[in-house]
N, C-alpha and C positions, 0 to 999 in steps of 0.2 A: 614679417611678424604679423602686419593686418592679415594675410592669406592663414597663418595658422589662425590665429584667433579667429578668421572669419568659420574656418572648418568645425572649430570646437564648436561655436554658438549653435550651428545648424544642424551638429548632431543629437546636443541636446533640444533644439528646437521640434527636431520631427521626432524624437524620444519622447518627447512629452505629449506630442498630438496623440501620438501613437496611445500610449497611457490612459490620455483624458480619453481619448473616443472607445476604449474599451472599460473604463471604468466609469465614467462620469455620464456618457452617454445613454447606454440604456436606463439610467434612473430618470435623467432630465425630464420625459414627458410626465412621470407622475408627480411634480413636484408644481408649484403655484409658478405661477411666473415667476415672481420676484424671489421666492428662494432657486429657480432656475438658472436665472442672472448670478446669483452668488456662487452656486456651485458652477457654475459653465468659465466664470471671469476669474477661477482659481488660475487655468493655463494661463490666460491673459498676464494676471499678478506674476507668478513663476517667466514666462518669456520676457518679461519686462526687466526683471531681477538680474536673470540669464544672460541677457543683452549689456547688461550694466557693467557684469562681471567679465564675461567673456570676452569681450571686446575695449574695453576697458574705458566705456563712456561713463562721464559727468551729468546727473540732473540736475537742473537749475528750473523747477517748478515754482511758480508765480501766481497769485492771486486770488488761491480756492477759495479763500474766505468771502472772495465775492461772490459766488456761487448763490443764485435764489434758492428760496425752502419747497417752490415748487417746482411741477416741468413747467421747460424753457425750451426754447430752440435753438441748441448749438450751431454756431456757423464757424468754420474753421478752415484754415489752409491746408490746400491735400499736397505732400510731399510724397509721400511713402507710407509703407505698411506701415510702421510705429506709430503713429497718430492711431489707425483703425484700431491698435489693441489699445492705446493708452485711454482712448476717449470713451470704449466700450465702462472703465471703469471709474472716469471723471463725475457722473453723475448715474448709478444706475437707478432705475433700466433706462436704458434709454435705447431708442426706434432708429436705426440706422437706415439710409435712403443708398442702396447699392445696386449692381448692376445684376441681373439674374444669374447668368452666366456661374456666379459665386457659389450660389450652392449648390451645383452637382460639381464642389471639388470634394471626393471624398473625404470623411473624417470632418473636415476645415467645414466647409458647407452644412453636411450634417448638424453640426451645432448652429451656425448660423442660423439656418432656417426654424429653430425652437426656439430664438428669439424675436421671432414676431417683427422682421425686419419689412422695408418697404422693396423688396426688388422690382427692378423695372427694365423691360424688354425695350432694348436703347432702338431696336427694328422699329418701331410702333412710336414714335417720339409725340405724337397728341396723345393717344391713350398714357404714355406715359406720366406728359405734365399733369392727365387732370387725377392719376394716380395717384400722383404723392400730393397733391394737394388736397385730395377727400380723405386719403388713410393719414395722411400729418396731422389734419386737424384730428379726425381719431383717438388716435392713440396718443394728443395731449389732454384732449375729456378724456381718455382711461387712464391718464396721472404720470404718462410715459415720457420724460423728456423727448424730442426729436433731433437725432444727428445730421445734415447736411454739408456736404463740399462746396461752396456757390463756384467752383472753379471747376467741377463738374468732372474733371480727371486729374492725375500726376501732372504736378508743375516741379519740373528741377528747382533747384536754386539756382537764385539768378536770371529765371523767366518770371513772367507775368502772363497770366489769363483775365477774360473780362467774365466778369462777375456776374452770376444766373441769380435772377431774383425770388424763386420760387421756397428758399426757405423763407424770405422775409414777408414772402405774399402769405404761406401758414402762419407767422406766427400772429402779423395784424389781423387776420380773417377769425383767427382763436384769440388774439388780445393778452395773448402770452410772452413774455420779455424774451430779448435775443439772447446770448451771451456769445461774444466774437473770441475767439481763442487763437494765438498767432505762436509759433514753434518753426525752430532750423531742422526738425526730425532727419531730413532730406540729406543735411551736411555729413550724417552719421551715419546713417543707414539709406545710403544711395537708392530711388526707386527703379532705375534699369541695371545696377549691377550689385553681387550678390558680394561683394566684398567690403566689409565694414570697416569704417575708420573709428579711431579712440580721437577723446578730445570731448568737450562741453554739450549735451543737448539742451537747449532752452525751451522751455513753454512758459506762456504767458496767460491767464483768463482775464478777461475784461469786464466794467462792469455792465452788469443787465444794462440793453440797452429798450427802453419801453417804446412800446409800439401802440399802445390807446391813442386812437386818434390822430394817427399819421398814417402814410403812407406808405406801401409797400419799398417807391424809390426814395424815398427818403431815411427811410431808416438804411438799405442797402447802401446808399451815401458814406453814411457814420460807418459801418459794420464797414467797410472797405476800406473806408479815410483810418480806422484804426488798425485793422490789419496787417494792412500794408507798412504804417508808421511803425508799427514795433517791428515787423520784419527786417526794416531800413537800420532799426539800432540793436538786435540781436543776433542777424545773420552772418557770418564770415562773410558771404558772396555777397558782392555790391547787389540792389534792386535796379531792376531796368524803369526807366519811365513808363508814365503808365499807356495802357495799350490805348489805340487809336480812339476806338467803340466809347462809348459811354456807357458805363454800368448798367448791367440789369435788362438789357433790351430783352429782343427777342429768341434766344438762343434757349434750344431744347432742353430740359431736363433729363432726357436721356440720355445725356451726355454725361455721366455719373462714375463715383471713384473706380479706379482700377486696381 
């Protein structure tokens, strides 16, 4: 039953790519940004819908209301693709921190790269931290939420990664609130295999966590100590202990979602 269901969702998944990059695409560049975002996060809206249906998963969305009125700097657990579309549409616009490689996927990339995303060449891992650290602050002075992994790739459920500090170094350096965001995405939509299970997805938003006057590792402290704790009470797969490392060291930002 998952194996049918998983065929139907995918065909309508790449029916719609299909769609939006013949129709959505050539208008995007003459459009402002921000009505860019609205029309480009229509497939996002529809794959997300598709998803629900198709496979015959539960949302259990939590929080929005905590959401600040301005940008912020999203930090969040990277499970799998469904976070990348869901988050695109959680606060837009917002400035996604990916790996280059993303947009020469045709179609899929195409659009990505018309939203003004941060890609970074994971070869070059200096060039790359002081990347997202100069273009983050950026594009939260031009009003852009910013996206971040601090886990830096796909983590199954049921693993743990240690924790990259470099969103929480933009947001203190711009003095802009965090918001930690923790989701079982992973339980549902597996990140190494293409076949989807039904049953509850959870996302959770946390509140702004304020950054005036603290520290880069101190806030990634809390943004972690909360993450993790909701992952512990909305995950089917038990949490592993936490990893040896101590948050936030020195690990590249290169190292960025897949």
């Amino acid at each position: 039953m998952n194996l049918a269901r998983s065929l139907l969702f995918y065909a309508g998944y790449f029916l719609a790519m299909l769609v939006c990059g013949v129709l959505f695409l050539p208008l995007s560049p003459l459009l402002p940004l921000r009505d860019r975002y609205r029309l480009l996060n229509l497939y996002n809206h529809f794959i997300l819908a598709w998803f629900r249906l198709a496979c015959g998963v539960r949302y259990e969305i939590e929080g929005l209301d905590r959401l600040p009125p301005g940008p912020c700097v999203i930090l969040a657990n990277h499970q799998c693709e469904w976070e990348t579309i869901y988050l695109q549409i959680l606060k837009p616009p917002v400035c996604t921190v990916l790996k280059q490689e993303l947009l020469r996927i045709p179609i899929f990339g195409w659009g990505l790269r018309l939203l003004h995303p941060i890609a970074l060449d994971r070869s070059r891992p200096a060039r790359a931290m002081k990347q997202v650290l100069s273009q983050g602050r950026q594009r939260l002075e031009e009003g852009l939420s910013v996206l971040i992994f601090p886990e830096g790739t796909r983590v199954a459920p049921g693993h743990r990664k240690r924790y990259n500090k470099s969103g929480a170094v933009i947001a203190c350096r711009a003095g802009m609130p965090v918001v930690p965001v923790a989701h079982n995405a992973g339980e549902r939509w597996p990140g190494r295999h293409w076949v989807k299970n039904p049953g509850t997805l959870r996302l959770e938003v946390g509140e702004p966590i304020a950054t005036v006057g603290r520290t880069p590792e101190e806030v990634l402290v809390e943004v972690e100590a909360w993450i993790e704790g909701r992952l512990a009470e909305i995950s089917e797969v038990p949490r592993p202990s936490p990893a040896g490392a101590a948050p936030g060291g020195a690990e590249s930002t290169a190292r960025v979602q897949e």
